[in-house]
ZADO-1210 file (C-alpha; in nm, 4 decimals, padded with zeros to 6 digits):
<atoms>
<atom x="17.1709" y="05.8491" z="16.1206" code="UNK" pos="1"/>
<atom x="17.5052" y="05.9693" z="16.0225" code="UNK" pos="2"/>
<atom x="17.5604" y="06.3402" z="15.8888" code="UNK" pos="3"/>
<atom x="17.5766" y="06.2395" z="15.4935" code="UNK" pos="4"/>
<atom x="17.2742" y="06.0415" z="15.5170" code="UNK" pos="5"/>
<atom x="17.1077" y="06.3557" z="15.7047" code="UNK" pos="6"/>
<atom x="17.1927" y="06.6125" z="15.4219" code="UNK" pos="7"/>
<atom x="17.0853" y="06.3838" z="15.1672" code="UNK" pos="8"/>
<atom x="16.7258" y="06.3422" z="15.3534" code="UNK" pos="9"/>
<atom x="16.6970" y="06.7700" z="15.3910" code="UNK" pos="10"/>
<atom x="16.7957" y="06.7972" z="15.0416" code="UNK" pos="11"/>
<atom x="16.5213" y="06.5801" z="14.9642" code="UNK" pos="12"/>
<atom x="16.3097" y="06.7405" z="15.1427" code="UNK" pos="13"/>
<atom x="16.3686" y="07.0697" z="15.0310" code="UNK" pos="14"/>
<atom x="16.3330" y="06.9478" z="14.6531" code="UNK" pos="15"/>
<atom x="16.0010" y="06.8418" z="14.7553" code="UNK" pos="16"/>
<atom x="15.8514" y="07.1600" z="14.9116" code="UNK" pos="17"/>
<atom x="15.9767" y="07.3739" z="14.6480" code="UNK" pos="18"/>
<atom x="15.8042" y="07.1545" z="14.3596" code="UNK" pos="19"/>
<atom x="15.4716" y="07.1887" z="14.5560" code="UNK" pos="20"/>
<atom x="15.5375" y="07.5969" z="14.5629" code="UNK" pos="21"/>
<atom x="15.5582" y="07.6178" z="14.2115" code="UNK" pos="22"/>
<atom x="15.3116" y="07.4025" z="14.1468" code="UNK" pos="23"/>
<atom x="15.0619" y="07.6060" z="14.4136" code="UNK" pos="24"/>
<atom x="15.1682" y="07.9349" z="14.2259" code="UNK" pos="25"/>
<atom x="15.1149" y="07.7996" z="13.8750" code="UNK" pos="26"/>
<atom x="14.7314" y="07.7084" z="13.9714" code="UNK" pos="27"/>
<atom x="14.6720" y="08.0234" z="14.1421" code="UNK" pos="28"/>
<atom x="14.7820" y="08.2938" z="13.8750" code="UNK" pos="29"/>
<atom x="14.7005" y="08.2279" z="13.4894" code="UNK" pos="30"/>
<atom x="14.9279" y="08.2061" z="13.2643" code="UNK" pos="31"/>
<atom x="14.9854" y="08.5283" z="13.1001" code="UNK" pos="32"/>
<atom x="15.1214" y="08.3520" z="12.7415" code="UNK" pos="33"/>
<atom x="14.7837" y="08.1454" z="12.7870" code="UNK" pos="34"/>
<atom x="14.5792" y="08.4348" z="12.8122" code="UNK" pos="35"/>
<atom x="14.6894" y="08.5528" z="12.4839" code="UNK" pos="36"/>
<atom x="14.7261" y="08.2400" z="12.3156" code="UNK" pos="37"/>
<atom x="14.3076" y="08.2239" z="12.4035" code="UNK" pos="38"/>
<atom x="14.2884" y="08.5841" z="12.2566" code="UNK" pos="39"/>
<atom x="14.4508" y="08.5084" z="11.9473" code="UNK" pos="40"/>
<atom x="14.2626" y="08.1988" z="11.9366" code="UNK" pos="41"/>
<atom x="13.9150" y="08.3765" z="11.9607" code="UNK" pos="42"/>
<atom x="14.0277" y="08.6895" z="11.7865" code="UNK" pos="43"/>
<atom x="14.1591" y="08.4227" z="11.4822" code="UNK" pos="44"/>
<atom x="13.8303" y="08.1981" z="11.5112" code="UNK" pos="45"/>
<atom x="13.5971" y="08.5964" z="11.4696" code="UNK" pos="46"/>
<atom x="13.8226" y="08.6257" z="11.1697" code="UNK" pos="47"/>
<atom x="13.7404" y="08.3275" z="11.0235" code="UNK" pos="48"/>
<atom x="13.3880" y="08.3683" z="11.1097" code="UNK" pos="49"/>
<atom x="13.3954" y="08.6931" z="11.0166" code="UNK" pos="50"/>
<atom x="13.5500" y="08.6118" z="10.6634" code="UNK" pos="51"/>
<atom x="13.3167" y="08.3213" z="10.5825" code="UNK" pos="52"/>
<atom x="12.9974" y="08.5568" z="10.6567" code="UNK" pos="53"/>
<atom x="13.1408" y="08.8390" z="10.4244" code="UNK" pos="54"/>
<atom x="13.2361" y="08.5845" z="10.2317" code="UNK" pos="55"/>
<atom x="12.8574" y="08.4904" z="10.1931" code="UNK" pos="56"/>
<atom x="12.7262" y="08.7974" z="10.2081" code="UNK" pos="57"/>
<atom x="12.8963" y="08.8453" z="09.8808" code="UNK" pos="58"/>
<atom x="12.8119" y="08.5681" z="09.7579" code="UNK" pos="59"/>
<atom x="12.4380" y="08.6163" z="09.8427" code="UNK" pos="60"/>
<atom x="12.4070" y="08.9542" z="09.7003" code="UNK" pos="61"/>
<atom x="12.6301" y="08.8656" z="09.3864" code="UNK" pos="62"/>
<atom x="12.2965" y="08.5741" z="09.3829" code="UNK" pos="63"/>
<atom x="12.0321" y="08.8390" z="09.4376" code="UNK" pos="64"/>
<atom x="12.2103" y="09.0717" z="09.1543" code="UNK" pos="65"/>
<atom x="12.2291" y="08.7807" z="08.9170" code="UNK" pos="66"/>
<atom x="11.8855" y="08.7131" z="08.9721" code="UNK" pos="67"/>
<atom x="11.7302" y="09.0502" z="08.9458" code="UNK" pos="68"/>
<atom x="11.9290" y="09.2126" z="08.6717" code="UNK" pos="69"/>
<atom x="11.7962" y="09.2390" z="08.3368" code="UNK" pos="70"/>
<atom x="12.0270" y="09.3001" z="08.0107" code="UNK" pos="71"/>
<atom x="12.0239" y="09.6877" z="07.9474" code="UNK" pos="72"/>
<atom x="11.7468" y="09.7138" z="08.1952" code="UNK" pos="73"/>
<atom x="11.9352" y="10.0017" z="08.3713" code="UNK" pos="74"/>
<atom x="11.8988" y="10.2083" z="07.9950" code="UNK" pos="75"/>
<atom x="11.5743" y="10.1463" z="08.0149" code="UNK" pos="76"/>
<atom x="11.4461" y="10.2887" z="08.3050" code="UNK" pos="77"/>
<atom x="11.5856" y="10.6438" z="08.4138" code="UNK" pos="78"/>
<atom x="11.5008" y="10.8772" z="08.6813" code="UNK" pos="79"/>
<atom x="11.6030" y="10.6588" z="08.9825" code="UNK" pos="80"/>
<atom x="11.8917" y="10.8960" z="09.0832" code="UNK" pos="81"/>
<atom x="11.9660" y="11.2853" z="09.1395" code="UNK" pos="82"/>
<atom x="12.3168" y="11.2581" z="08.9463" code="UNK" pos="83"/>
<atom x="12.3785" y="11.0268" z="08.6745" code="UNK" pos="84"/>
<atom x="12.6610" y="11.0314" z="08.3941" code="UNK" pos="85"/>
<atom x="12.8580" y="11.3498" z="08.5026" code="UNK" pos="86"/>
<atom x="12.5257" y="11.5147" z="08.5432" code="UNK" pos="87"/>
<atom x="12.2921" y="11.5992" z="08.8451" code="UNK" pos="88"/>
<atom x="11.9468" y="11.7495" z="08.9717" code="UNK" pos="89"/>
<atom x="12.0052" y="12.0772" z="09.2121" code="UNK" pos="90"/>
<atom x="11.6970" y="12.2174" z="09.3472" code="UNK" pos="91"/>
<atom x="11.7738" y="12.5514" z="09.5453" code="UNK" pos="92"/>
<atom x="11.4710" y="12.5083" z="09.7767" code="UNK" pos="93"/>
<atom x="11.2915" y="12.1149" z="09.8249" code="UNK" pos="94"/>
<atom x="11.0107" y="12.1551" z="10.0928" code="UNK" pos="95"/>
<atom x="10.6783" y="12.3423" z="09.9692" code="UNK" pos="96"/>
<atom x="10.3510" y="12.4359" z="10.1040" code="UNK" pos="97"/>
<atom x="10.0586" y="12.2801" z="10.0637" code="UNK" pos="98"/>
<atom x="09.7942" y="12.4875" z="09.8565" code="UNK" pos="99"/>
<atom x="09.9977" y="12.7352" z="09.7741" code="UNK" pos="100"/>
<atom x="10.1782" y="12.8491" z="09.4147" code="UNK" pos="101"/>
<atom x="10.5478" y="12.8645" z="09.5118" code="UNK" pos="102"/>
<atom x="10.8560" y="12.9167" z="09.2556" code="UNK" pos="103"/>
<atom x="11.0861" y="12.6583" z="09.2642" code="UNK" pos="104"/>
<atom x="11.4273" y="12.6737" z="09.0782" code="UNK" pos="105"/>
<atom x="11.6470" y="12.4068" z="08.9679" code="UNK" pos="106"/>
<atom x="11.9731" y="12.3798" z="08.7794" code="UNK" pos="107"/>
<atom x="12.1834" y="12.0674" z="08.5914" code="UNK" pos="108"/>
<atom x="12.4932" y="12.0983" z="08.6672" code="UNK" pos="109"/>
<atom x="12.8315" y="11.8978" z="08.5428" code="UNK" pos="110"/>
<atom x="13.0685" y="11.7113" z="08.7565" code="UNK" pos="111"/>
<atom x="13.2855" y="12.0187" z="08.7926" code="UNK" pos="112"/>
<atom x="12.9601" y="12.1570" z="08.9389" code="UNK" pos="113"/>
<atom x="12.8591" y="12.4224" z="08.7006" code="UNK" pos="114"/>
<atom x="12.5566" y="12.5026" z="08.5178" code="UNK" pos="115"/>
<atom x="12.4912" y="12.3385" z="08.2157" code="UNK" pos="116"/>
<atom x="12.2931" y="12.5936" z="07.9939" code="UNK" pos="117"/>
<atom x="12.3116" y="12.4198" z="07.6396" code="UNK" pos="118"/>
<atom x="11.9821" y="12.1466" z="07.6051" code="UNK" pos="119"/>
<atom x="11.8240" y="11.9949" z="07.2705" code="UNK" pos="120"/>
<atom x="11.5184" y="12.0601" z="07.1869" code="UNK" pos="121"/>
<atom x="11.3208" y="11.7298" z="07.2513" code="UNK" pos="122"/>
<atom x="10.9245" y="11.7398" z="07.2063" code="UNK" pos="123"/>
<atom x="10.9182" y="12.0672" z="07.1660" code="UNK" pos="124"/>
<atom x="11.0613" y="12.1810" z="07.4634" code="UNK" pos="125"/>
<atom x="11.4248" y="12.2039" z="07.5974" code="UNK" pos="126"/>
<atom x="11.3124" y="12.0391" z="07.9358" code="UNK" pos="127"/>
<atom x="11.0023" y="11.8651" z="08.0873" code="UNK" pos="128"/>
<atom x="10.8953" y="11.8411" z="08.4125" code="UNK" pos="129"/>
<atom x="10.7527" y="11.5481" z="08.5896" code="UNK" pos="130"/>
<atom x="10.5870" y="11.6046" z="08.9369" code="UNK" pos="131"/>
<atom x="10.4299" y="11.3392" z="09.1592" code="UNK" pos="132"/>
<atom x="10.3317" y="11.2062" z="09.4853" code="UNK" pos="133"/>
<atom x="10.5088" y="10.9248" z="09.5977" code="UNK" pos="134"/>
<atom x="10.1906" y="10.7156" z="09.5521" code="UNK" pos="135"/>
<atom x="10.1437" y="10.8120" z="09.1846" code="UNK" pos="136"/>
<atom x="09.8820" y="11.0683" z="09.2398" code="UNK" pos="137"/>
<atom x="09.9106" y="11.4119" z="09.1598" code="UNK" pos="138"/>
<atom x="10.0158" y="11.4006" z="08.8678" code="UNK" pos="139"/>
<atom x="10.2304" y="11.7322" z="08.6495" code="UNK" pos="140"/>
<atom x="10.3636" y="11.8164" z="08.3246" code="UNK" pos="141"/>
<atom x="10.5212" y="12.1231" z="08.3361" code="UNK" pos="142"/>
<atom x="10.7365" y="12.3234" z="08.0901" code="UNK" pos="143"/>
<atom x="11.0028" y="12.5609" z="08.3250" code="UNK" pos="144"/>
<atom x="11.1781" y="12.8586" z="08.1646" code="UNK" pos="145"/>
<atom x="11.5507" y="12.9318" z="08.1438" code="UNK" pos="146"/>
<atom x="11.6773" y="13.1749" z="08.3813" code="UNK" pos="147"/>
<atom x="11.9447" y="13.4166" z="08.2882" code="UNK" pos="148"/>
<atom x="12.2069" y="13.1790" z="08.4569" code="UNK" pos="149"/>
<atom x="12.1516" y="12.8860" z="08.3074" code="UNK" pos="150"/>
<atom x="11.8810" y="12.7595" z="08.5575" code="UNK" pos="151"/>
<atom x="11.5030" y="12.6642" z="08.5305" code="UNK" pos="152"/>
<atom x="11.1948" y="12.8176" z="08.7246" code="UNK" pos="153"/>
<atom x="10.8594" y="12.7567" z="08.7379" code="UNK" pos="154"/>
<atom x="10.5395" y="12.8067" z="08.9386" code="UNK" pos="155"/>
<atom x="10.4401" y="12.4773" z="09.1031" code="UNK" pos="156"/>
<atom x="10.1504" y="12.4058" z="09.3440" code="UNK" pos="157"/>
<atom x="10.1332" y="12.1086" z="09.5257" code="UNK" pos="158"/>
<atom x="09.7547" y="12.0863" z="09.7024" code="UNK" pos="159"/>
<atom x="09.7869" y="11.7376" z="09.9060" code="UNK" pos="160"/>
<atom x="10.0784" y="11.7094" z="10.2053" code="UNK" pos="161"/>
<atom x="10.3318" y="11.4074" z="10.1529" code="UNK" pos="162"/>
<atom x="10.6839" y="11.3543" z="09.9569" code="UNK" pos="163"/>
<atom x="10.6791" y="11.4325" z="09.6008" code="UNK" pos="164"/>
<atom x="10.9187" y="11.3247" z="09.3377" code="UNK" pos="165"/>
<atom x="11.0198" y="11.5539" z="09.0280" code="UNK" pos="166"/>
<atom x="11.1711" y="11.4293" z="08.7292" code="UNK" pos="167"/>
<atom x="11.3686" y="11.7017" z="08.5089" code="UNK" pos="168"/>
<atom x="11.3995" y="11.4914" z="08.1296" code="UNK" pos="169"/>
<atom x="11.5862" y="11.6414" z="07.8655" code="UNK" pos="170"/>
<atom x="11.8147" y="11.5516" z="07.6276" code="UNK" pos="171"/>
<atom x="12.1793" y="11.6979" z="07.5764" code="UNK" pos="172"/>
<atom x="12.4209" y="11.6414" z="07.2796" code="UNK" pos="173"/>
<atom x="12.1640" y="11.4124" z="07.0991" code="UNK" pos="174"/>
<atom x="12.1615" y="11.1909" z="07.4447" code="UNK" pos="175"/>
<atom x="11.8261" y="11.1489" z="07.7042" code="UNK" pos="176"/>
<atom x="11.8548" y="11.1891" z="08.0113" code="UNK" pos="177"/>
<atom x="11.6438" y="11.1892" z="08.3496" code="UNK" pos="178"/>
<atom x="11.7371" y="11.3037" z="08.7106" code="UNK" pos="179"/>
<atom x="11.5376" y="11.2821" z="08.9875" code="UNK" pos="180"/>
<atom x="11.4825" y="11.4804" z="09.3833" code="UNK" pos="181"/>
<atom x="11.2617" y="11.4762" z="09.5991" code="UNK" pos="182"/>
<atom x="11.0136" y="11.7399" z="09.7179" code="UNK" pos="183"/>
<atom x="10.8602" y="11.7678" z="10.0266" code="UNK" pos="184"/>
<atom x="10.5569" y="11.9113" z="10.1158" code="UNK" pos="185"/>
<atom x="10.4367" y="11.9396" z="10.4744" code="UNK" pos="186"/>
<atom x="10.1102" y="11.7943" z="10.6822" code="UNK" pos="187"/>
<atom x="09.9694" y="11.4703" z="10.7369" code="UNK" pos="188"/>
<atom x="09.9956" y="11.2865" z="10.3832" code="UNK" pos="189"/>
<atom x="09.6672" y="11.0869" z="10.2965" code="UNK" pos="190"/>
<atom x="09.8468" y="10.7893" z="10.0570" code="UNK" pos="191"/>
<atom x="09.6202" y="10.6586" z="09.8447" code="UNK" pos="192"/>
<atom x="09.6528" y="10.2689" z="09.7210" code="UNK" pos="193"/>
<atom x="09.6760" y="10.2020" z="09.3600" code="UNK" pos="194"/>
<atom x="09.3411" y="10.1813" z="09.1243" code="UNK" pos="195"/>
<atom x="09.3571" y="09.8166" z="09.0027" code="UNK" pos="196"/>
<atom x="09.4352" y="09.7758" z="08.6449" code="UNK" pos="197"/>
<atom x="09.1267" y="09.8465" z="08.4565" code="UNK" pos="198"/>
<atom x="09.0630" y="09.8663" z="08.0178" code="UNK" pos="199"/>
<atom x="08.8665" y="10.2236" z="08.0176" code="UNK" pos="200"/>
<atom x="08.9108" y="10.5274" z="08.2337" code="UNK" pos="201"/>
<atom x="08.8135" y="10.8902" z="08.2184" code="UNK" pos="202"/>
<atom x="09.0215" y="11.2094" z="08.1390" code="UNK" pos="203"/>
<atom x="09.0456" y="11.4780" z="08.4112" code="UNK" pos="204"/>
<atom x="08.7834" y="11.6694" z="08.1183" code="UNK" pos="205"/>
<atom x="08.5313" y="11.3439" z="08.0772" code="UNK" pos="206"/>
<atom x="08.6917" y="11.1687" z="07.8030" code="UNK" pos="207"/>
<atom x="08.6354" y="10.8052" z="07.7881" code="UNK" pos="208"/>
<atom x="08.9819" y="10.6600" z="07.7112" code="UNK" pos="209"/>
<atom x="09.0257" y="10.2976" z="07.6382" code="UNK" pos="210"/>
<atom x="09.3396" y="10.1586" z="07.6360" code="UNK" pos="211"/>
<atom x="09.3756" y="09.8536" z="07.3927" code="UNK" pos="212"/>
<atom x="09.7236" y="09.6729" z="07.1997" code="UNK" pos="213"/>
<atom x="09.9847" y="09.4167" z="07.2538" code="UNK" pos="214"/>
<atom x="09.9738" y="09.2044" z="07.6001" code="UNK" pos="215"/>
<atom x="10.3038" y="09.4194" z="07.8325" code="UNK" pos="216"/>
<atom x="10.5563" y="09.1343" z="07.8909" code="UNK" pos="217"/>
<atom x="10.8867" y="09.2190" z="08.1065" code="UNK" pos="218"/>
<atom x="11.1745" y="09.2965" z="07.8468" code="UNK" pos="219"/>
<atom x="10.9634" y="09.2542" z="07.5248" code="UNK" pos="220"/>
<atom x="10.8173" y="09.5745" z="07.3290" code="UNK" pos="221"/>
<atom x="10.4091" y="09.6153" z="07.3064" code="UNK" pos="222"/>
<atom x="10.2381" y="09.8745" z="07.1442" code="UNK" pos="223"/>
<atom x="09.9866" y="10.0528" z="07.3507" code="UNK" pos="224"/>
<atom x="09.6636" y="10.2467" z="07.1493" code="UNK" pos="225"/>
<atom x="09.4233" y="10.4266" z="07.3354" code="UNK" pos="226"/>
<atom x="09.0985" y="10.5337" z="07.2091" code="UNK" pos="227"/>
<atom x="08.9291" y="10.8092" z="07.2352" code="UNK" pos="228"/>
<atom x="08.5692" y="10.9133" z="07.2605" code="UNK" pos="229"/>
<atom x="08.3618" y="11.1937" z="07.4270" code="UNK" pos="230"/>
<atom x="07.9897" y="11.1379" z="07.4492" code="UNK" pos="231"/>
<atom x="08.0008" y="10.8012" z="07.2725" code="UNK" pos="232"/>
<atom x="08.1700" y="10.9496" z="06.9263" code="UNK" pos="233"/>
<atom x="08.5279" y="10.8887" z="06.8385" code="UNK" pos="234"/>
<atom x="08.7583" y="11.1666" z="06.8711" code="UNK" pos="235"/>
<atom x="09.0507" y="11.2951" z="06.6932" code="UNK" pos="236"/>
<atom x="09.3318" y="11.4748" z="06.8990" code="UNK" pos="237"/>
<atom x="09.5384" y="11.7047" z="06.8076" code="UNK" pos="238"/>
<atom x="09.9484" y="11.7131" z="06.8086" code="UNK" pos="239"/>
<atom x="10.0329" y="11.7740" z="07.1187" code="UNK" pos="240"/>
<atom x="10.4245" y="11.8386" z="07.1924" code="UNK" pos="241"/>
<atom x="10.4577" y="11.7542" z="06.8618" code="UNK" pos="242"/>
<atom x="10.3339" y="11.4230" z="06.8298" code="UNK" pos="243"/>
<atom x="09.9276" y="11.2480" z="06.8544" code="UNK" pos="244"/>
<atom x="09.9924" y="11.2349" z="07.2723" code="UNK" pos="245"/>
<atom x="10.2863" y="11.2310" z="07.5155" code="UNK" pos="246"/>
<atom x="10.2998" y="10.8952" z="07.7624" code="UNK" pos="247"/>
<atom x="10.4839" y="10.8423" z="08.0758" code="UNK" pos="248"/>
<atom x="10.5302" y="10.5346" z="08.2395" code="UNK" pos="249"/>
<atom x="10.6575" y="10.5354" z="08.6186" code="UNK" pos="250"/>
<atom x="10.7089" y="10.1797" z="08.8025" code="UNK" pos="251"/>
<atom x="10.5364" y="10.1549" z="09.1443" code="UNK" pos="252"/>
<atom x="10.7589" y="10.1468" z="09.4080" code="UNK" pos="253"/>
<atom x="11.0649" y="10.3123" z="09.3180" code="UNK" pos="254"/>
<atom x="10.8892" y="10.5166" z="09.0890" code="UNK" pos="255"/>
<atom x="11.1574" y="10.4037" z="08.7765" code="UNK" pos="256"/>
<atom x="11.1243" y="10.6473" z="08.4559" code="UNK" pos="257"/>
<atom x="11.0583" y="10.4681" z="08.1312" code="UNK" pos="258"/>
<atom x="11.1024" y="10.6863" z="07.7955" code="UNK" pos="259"/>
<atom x="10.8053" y="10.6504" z="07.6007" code="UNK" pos="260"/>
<atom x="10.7854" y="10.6815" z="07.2220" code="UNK" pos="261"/>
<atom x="10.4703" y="10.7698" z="07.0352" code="UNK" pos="262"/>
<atom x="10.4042" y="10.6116" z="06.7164" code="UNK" pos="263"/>
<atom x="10.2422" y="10.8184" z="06.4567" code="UNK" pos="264"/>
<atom x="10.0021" y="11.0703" z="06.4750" code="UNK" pos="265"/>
<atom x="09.7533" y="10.9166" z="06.6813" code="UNK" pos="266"/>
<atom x="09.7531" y="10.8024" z="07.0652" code="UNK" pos="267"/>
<atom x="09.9698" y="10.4949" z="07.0256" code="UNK" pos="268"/>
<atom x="10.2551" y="10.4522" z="07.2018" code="UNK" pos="269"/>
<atom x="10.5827" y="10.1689" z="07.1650" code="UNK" pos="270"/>
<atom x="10.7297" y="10.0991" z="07.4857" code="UNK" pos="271"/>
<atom x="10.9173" y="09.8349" z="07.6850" code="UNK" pos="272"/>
<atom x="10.9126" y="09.7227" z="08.0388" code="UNK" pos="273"/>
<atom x="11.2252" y="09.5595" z="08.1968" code="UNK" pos="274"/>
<atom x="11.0503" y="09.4124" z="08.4180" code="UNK" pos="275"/>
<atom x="10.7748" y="09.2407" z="08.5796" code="UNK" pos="276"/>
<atom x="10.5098" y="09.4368" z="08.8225" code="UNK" pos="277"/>
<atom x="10.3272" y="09.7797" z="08.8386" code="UNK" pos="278"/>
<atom x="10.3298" y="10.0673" z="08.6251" code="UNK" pos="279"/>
<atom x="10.0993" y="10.3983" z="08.6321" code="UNK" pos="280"/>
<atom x="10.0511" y="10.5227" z="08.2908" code="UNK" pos="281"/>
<atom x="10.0185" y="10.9028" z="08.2182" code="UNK" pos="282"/>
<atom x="09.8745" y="10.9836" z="07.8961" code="UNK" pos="283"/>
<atom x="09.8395" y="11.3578" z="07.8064" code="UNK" pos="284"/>
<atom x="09.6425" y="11.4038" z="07.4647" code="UNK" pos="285"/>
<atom x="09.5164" y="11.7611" z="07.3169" code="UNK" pos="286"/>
<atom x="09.1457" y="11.8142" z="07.1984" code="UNK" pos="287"/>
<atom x="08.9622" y="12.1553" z="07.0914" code="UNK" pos="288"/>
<atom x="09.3042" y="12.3387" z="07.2255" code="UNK" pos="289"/>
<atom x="09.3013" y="12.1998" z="07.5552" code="UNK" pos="290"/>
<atom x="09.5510" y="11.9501" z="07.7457" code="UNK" pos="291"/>
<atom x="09.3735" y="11.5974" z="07.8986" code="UNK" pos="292"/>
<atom x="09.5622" y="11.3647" z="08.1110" code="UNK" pos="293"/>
<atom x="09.3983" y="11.0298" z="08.2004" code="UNK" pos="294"/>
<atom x="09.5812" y="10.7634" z="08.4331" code="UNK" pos="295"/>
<atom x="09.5790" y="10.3776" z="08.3910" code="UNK" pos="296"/>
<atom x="09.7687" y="10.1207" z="08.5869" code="UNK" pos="297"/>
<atom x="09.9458" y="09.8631" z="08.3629" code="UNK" pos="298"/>
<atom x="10.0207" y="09.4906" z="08.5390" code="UNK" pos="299"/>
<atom x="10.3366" y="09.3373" z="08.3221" code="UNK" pos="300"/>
<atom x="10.4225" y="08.9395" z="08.3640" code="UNK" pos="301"/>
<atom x="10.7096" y="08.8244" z="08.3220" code="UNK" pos="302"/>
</atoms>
């Protein structure tokens, strides 16, 4: 073979050894710009994933809102937060003892946190307090006094372990309102299921109190009458808080405040329920100077 034909076969040879190095080294070590190209590619498909389930979360909870709002149910039913409308609940000292008379203070206070000191007079009283047991038992109306500083005190006693709920209603520049904490009181908390609705019950004296009036439909008013008797005779009560009776109406479950309004003279009350379920009625009604309080549970359809 002459010389030019032997370069030509080494150069050919060469060509084809260094085409099977690179091709040895491209299998052994990944491609770096692959690497990231599969990054992006994952990081862009959690994205999209990521976008479509926030995207129907959204949309799932902008479904369960639409479904479970009710038009001006949130006026309706108060007491479901500790600060509402530039206002909120401060209670200086939350957990209690069981059995024992304790003094609890509170204070409303603005949104530039200081004491509000100027309330209307609303039943009678410049603030009422609601106490309860998370399971609707236990039931409190109490009237605090105004400290010196603007705050509230008042004895309260709690005899059964468990979390409590107090409600402080009053009513400011001709408007209601109702804020809501939570009080604790330590021990092993017997919870008690709620009585089924029933037409009669007894006071916490022995009254026999039956409650009577329009059927309780979500979102339309009914007029609720009770009636009164002791020893099977009619009785007539006197004003209490300025009116025939004072009425509270909590929702079971998230224990939802519903401002009651008395009609008349007499134990008969106007009220409206936004919506469907379980309610504990408190009625409080005066009789020979003293203060009865009888407990129903109200079912409302839809």
């Amino acid at each position: 073979m002459s010389a030019p034909l032997r370069l030509a076969a080494f150069a050919a040879l060469l060509a084809v050894v260094f085409g099977a190095a690179v091709a040895l080294g491209s299998v052994g070590e990944p491609d770096p710009i692959g690497r990231t190209a599969g990054a992006s590619s994952g990081h862009a498909e959690a994205e999209a994933e990521g976008e479509a389930s926030g995207h129907a979360e959204t949309e799932a909870e902008g479904d369960g809102h639409a479904q479970t709002a009710a038009p001006d149910a949130s006026q309706a039913v108060r007491g479901l937060a500790v600060s509402d409308d530039g206002l909120s609940l401060r209670v200086d000292d939350a957990e209690l003892r069981a059995g024992a008379t304790e003094r609890l203070r509170f204070a409303i206070e603005d949104d530039a946190g200081r004491t509000v000191e100027d309330f209307d007079v609303e039943h009678t009283k410049r603030m009422h307090v609601i106490v309860v047991r998370r399971d609707l038992t236990g039931f409190q109306h109490l009237h605090p006094e105004q400290a010196s500083d603007g705050g509230w005190e008042l004895p309260v006693r709690l005899d059964e372990p468990g979390s409590y709920r107090l409600f402080a209603d009053f009513s400011r520049d001709g408007e209601p309102h109702t804020l809501a904490a939570d009080l604790a009181v330590d021990g092993a908390a017997d919870l008690s299921p709620l009585p089924p609705a029933r037409p009669a019950e007894r006071s916490d004296g022995g009254y026999h109190v039956a409650l009577a009036g329009t059927p309780a439909r979500a979102g339309e008013e009914a007029e609720l009458r009770f009636e009164i008797s002791r020893d099977g005779r009619p009785v007539d009560t006197e004003p209490y808080l300025g009116a025939g009776g004072h009425l509270v109406a909590l929702r079971a479950g998230d224990l939802g405040f519903l401002h009651v309004h008395p009609v008349g003279d007499d134990p008969t009350f106007a009220v409206t329920f936004p919506t469907a379920g379980t309610y504990r009625l408190f009625l409080q009604f005066q009789h020979e100077g003293r203060v009865e309080t009888v407990a129903f549970t109200q079912e409302v359809r839809r």
